[in-house]
C-alpha positions as CSV (number, residue, x, y, z in Angstrom):
1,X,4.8,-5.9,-10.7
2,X,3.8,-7.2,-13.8
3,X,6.1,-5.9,-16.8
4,X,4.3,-4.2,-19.1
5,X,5.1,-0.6,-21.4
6,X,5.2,1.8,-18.5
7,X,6.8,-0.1,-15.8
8,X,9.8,-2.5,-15.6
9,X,8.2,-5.3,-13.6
10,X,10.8,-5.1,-10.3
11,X,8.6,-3.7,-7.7
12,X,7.6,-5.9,-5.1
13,X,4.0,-4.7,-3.4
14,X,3.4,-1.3,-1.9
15,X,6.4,1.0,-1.1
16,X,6.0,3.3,2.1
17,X,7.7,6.5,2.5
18,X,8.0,9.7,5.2
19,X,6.1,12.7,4.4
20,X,6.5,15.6,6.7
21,X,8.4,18.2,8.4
22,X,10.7,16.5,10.5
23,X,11.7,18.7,12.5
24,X,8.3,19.9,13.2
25,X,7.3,16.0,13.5
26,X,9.3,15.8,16.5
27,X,10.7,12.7,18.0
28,X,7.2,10.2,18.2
29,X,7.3,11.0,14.3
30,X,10.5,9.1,13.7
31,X,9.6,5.4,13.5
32,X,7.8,5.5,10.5
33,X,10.9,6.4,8.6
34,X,12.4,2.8,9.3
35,X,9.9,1.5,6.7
36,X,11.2,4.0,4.0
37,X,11.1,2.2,0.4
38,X,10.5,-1.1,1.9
39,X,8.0,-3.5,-0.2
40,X,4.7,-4.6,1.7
41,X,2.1,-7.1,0.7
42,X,4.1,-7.8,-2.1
43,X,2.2,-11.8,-1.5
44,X,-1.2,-10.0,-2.2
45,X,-0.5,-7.3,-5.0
46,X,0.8,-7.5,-8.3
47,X,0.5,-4.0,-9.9
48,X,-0.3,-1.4,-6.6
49,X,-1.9,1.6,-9.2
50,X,-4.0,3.0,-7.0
51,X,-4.0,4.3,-3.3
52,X,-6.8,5.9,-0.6
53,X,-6.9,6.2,2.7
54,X,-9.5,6.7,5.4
55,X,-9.6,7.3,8.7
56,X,-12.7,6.0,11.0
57,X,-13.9,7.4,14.2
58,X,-11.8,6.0,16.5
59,X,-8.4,7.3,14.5
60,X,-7.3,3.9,13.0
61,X,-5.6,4.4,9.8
62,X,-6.6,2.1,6.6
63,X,-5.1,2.0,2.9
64,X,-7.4,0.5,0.0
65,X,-4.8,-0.6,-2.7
66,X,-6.2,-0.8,-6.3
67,X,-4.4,-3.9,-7.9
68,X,-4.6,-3.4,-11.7
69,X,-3.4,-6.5,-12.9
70,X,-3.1,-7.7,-16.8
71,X,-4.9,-10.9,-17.5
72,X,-8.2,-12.8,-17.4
73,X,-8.5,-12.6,-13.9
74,X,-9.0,-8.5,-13.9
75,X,-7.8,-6.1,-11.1
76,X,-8.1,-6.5,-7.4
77,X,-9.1,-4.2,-4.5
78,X,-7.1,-5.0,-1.7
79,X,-7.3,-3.3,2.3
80,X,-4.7,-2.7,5.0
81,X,-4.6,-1.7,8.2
82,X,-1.4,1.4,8.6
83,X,0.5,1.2,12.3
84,X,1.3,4.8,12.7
85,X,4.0,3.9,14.5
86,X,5.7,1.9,12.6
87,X,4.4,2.6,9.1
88,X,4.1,-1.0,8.6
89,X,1.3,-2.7,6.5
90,X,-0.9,-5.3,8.0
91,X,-3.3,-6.8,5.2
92,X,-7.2,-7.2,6.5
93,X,-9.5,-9.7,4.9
94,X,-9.5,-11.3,1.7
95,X,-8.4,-9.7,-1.7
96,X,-11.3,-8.9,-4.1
97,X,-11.4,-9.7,-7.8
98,X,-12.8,-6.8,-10.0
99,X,-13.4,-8.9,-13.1
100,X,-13.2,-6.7,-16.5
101,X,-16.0,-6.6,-19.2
């Protein structure tokens, strides 16, 4: 991330991280946890702001990352497909350029 008065500048992309009842999880729940506070995408995104996620019709998982970047270039919108069972990031198409006024 870029350093600026509310962040230190260390991160290194999107962290992921287990949310959940483990217990009531059960076992198929587990895998995701191995990708517990480790940086994705950190090639693509600069300063990760914002996050949503959607869900289509056949159950695949997606994140939209909001990339609010400081400089002439403006923030980026970025998209990524979530494996459920690994909690692992894989980044879909090309990251788009939401030029300020």
């Amino acid at each position: 991330s870029q350093v600026l008065g509310h962040v230190n500048g260390k991160a290194k992309g999107v962290y992921g991280i287990f949310v959940g009842d483990e217990e009531a999880a059960g076992e198929d729940r587990v895998a995701p946890r191995k990708m517990h506070g480790v940086a994705q995408l950190g090639e693509h995104v600069v300063n990760p702001s914002f996050l949503c996620s959607y869900r289509d019709d056949e159950g695949s998982l997606f994140l939209y990352i909001g990339d609010e970047r400081v400089g002439p270039e403006g923030g980026f919108v970025a998209s990524a497909r979530v494996d459920e069972a690994t909690g692992e990031l894989s980044k879909m198409g090309e990251t788009v350029c939401v030029r300020g006024r």
